[in-house]
C-alpha positions, -999 to 999 in steps of 0.1 A, spaced: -464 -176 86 -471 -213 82 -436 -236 82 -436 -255 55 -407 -279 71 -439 -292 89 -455 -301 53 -427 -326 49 -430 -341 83 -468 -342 74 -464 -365 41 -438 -386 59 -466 -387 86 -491 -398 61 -470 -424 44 -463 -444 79 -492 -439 95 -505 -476 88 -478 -501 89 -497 -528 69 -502 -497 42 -481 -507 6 -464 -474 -10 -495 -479 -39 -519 -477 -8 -507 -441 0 -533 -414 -16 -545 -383 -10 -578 -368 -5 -587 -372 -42 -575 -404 -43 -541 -398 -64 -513 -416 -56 -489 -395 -34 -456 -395 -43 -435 -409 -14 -411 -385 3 -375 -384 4 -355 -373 33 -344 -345 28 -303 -342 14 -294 -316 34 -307 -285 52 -295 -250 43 -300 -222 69 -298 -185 53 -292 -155 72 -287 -117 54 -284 -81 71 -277 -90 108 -259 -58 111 -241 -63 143 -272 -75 161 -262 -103 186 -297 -96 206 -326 -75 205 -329 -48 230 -354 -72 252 -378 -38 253 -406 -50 231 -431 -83 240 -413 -113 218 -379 -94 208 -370 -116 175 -331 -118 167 -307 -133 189 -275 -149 177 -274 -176 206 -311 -189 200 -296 -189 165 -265 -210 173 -287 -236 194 -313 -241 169 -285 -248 141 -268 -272 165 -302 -295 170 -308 -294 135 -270 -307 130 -275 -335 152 -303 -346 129 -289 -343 97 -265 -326 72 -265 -284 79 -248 -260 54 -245 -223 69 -244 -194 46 -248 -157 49 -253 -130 23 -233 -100 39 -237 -70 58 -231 -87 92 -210 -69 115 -216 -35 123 -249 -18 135 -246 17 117 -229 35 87 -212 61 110 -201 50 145 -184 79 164 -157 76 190 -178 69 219 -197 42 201 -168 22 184 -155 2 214 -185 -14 215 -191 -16 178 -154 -36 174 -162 -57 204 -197 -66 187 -180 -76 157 -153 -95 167 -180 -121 185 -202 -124 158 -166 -132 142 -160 -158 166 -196 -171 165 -196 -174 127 -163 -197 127 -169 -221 157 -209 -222 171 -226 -213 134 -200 -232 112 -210 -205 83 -191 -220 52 -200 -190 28 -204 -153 34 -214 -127 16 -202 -89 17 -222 -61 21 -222 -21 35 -223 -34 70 -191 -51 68 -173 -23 55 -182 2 80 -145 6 95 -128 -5 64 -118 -33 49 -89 -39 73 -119 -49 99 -138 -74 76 -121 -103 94 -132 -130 76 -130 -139 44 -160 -130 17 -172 -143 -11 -179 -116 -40 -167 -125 -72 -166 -88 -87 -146 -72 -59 -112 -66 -68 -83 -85 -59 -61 -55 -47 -92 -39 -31 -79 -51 6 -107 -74 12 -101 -110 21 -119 -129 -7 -127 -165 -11 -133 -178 -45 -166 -198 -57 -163 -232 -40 -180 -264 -44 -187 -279 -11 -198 -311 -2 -225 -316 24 -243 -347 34 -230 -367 0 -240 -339 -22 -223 -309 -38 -231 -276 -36 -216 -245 -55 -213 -214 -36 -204 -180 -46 -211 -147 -40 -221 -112 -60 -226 -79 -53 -256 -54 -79 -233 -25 -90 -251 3 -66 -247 -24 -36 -223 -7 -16 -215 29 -21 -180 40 -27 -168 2 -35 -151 -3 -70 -168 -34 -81 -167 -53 -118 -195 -61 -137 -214 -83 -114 -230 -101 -147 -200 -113 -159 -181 -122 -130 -210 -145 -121 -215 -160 -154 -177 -172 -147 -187 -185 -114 -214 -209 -127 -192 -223 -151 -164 -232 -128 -187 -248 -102 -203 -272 -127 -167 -277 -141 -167 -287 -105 -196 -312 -105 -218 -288 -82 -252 -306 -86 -270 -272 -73 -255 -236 -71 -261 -215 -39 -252 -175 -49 -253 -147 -16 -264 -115 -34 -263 -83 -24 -288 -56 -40 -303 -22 -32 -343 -43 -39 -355 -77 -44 -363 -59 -77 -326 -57 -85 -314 -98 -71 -339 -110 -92 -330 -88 -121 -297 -100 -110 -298 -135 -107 -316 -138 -139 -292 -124 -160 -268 -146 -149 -285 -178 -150 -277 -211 -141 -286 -201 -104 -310 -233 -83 -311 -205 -53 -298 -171 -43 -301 -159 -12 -306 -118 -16 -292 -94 15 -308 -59 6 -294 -33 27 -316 -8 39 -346 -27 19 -345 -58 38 -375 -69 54 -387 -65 86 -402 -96 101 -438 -89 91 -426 -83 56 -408 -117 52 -422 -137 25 -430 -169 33 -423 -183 -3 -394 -184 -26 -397 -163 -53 -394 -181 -88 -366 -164 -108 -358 -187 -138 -348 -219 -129 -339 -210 -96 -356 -194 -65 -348 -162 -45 -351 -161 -11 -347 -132 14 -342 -136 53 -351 -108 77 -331 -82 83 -309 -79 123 -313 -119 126 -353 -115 128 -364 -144 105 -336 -170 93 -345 -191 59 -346 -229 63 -344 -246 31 -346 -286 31 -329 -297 -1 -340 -334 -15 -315 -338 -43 -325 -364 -67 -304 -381 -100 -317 -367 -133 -317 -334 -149 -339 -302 -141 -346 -277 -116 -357 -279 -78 -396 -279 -75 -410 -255 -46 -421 -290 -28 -460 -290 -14 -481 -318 -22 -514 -325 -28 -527 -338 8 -502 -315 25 -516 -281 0 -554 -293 17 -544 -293 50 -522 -256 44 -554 -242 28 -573 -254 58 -547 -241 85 -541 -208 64 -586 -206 64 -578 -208 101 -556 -181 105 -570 -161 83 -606 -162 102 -585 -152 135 -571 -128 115 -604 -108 103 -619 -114 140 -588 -92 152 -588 -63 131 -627 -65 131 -621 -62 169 -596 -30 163 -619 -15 134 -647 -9 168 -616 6 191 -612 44 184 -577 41 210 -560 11 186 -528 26 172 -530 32 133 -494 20 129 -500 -13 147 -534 -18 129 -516 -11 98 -490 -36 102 -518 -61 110 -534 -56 80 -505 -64 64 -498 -96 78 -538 -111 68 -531 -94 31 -498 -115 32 -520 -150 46 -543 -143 20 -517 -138 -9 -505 -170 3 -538 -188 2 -546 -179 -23 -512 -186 -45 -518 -220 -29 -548 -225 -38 -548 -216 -77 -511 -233 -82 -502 -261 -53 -469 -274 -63 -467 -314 -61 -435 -331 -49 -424 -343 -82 -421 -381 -90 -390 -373 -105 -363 -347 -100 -349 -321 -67 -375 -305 -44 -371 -283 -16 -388 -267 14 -389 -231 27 -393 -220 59 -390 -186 73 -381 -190 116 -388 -159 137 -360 -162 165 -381 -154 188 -378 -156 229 -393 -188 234 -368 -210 208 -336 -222 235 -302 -205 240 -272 -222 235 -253 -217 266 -219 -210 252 -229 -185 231 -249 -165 260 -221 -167 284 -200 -149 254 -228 -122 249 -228 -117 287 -191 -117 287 -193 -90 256 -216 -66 280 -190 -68 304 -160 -59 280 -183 -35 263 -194 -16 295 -159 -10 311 -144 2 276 -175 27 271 -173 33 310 -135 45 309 -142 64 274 -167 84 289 -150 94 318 -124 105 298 -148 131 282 -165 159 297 -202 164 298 -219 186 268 -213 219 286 -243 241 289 -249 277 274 -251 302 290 -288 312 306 -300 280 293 -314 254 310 -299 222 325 -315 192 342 -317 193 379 -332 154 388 -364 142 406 -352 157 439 -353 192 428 -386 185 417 -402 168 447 -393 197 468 -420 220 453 -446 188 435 -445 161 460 -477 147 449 -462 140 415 -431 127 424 -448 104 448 -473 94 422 -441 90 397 -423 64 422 -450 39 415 -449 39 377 -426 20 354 -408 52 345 -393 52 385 -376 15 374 -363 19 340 -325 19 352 -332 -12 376 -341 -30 343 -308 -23 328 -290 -33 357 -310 -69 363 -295 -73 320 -263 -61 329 -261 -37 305 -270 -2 322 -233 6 303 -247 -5 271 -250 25 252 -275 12 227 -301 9 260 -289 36 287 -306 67 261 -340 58 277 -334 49 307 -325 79 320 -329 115 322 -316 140 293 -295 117 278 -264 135 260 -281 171 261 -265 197 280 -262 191 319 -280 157 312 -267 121 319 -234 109 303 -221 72 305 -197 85 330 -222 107 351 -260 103 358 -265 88 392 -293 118 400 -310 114 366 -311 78 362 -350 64 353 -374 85 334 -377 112 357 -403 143 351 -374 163 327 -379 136 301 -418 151 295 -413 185 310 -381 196 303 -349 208 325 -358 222 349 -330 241 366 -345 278 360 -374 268 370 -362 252 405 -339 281 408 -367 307 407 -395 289 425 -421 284 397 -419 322 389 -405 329 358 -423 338 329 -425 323 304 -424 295 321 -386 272 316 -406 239 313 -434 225 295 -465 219 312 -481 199 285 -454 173 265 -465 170 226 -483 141 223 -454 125 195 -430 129 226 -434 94 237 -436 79 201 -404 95 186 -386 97 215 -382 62 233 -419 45 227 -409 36 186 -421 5 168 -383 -10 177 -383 -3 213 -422 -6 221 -445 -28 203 -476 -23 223 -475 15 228 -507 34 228 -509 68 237 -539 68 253 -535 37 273 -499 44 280 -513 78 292 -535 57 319 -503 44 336 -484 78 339 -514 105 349 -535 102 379 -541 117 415 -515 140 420 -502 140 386 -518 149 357 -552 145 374 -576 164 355 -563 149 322 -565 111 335 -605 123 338 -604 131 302 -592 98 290 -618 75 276 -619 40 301 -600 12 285 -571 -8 284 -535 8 304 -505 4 289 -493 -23 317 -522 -42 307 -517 -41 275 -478 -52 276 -489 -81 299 -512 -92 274 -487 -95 248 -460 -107 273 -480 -139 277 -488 -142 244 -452 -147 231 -451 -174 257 -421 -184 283 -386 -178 279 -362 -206 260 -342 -230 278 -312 -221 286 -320 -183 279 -311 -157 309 -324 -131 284 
């Protein structure tokens, strides 16, 4: 995805690049007069669907997401300029249902993206959405804007407001589509927001800002259109928000005005750079002539690398479908892009607003703010002893009778020494030390795969696993206690010799958790003398699954300053 903050930097680039240059010097590459840039009025950063996500699980190779590389890249663009914060709902809870075990953590989540939200981010506007309603609307805890909610419905609501931000004022409210959020009693959402753009321009709001929530884009921009009299909405989507590969890297004309969606847990925050101007009529989408050339040719550039890839993949039988697939996607969503571009550039307009759009992936290498890390490592701790004293407050899942239960490595080694020895020197022996070096081998949205049998009968609990911590040989082959207990004899035999091969894939290797997993080369790593021997012959040669990961590790690049995770 090309940023098109950079175009602006590019034009006032080009317009200062000779000092002796007059402003009627200052032409593009067909030799029309380029416009000269304004700076930019303010800068409006969008977020939607965070979901209680104040960090990605750290599993995959760039882990996008991460609410203190958040808060430090809205503090640096703060000390440049003026920053309005705003949110379109569903930010504090992870999952519909949270049980008894989970909600300690889940309320402790909450109440720092709370805190986070008032003081670090500075959000002036939020939405509501099914995230935030989770544990009722007692546990909101701070106030939303929705114009059709009810007044008696319990919610704290804030009604449309016109703020001012770096001399300019901006109209804010917020709506939700009438199938947003199941089992709320909402009014007509048409109606209500109809009402609000009146009473903002009453209010001399030079552009109006509306956080939607919808079940599609389909539905916000059916939305937003009917109401009219919207310069942008920002759309959360509930379950249909995009994931980060799915992120469009344009605003979507609707009207007038523009919708724009961010990704979904935190992935991609929207940048908008506003350039409010005197005069009537809506914002332009702001790319001009010079800076539309030099985005075709950088887009031609990506799009080359992109084709060389999946040419590359197209002649490997082991490249995972999914991951090919999603490829594909992103050089059909270059091309789209390109090609929009290339039929329709947008020119800054003499006259009249403008904006830019970018979509940021928070990814590992953007820098942490320290304050806000020391609270997430402060949240493990909190989180880990609460989960630690529920869970030892609750027994284990018992086991049925004649049924299995998992007996740990050391049972194992007894009769297969060869494996277990060959098992110590794979990455499945260290998968606890990893959650210990994070602090967080109490976090219970980790500890599932990192160790053995993980809430099944006689398998690890919060409270008790200290036998079947790391992936031990039960995760592929069952428990194993009838087998120990009668010496490899029984029959049929109690474990499975052969795992299916969708073990790995739906179990702990998913898309979330495990972005460079490939069966075949993941195989490589776990197989070999001693283990699985005569099927590590049958693999094809080719990449392992270490190899693989530390190709993509270095790929994403270094860790942000100030990060610790």
């Amino acid at each position: 995805m090309f940023p098109r903050a950079w175009l602006l930097a590019a034009l006032v680039a080009a317009g200062t690049a000779a000092a002796a240059c007059s402003k009627s010097e200052r032409k593009d590459g067909t030799g029309a007069q380029i416009p000269a840039p304004d700076k930019p009025t303010l800068t409006v950063f969008a977020l939607a669907e965070v979901r209680g996500q104040i960090g990605p699980c750290g599993c995959t190779s760039d882990p996008l997401g991460d609410l203190s590389r958040t808060s430090q890249l809205i503090a640096e663009a703060r000390a440049a300029g003026p920053v309005l914060v705003v949110d379109a709902g569903s930010l504090l809870y992870s999952k519909p249902d949270i049980s008894a075990a989970q909600a300690a953590q889940e309320e402790l989540k909450a109440d720092l993206l709370a805190q986070t939200y008032r003081g670090e981010l500075g959000v002036a506007a939020l939405g509501l959405g099914w995230a935030d309603l989770v544990a009722g609307p007692a546990k909101v805890r701070l106030p939303r804007h929705a114009v059709n909610v009810a007044a008696d419905a319990g919610i704290p609501l804030e009604k449309p407001a016109v703020l001012t931000v770096g001399g300019a004022k901006i109209g804010v409210f917020g709506v939700l589509a009438k199938d947003a959020v199941k089992g709320l009693a909402l009014g007509d959402p048409i109606a209500a927001g109809k009402a609000a753009v009146a009473e903002l321009r009453r209010g001399g709001a030079q552009a109006v800002l509306a956080l939607v929530q919808a079940p599609s884009k389909r539905d916000a921009a059916a939305l937003v259109r009917a109401i009219g009299g919207v310069d942008f909405a920002v759309a959360g989507l509930g379950q249909s928000a995009p994931e980060p590969e799915a992120v469009e890297v344009a605003a979507t004309a609707v009207g007038d005005g523009w919708l724009v969606v961010p990704g979904n847990r935190g992935q991609v925050v929207s940048r908008l750079d506003l350039t409010l101007r005197d005069g009537p009529g809506p914002f332009a989408d702001g790319v001009g002539r010079a800076a539309a050339a030099g985005k075709l040719a950088e887009l031609d550039r990506q799009l080359a690398a992109a084709n060389a890839e999946l040419t590359r993949f197209a002649a490997d039988s082991s490249a995972d479908p999914a991951f090919v697939r999603q490829k594909q996607g992103e050089r059909d969503q270059l091309a789209a892009e390109r090609d929009r571009l290339a039929k329709q550039p947008f020119a800054i307009p003499a006259r009249g607003s403008f904006f830019f759009l970018e979509q940021l992936r928070i990814n590992k290498t953007r820098a942490c703010s320290v304050k806000v890390q020391d609270a997430v490592t402060a949240f493990f701790r909190a989180s880990g002893d609460a989960n630690a004293k529920a869970a030892a407050a609750l027994p284990p899942p018992p086991a049925p009778k004649d049924q299995a239960t998992f007996a740990g490595n050391e049972a194992c080694e007894d009769c297969h020494d060869d494996a277990v020895k060959f098992w110590k020197e794979t990455r499945h022996a260290h998968a606890w030390e990893t959650l210990v070096q994070r602090g967080q081998q109490l976090d219970l949205d980790c500890i599932g795969c990192h160790v053995t049998g993980w809430g099944r009968p006689g398998g690890a609990t919060l409270a008790i696993n200290e036998r079947l911590r790391d992936v031990g040989c039960e995760t592929c082959h069952g428990p194993a206690s009838i087998h120990v207990a009668r010496g490899g004899n029984e029959k049929p035999a109690a474990v499975v010799r052969n795992p299916p091969k969708d073990l790995c894939a739906t179990q702990c290797h998913t898309k979330e958790h495990s972005d460079t997993f490939q069966y075949e080369a993941y195989m490589r790593d776990i197989v070999g003398k001693g283990h699985g021997e005569e099927l590590r012959g049958q693999l094809k040669e080719g990449p392992t699954g270490g190899e693989l990961r530390k190709a993509a590790l270095a790929k994403a690049g270094r860790m942000g300053a100030g990060c610790i995770r």
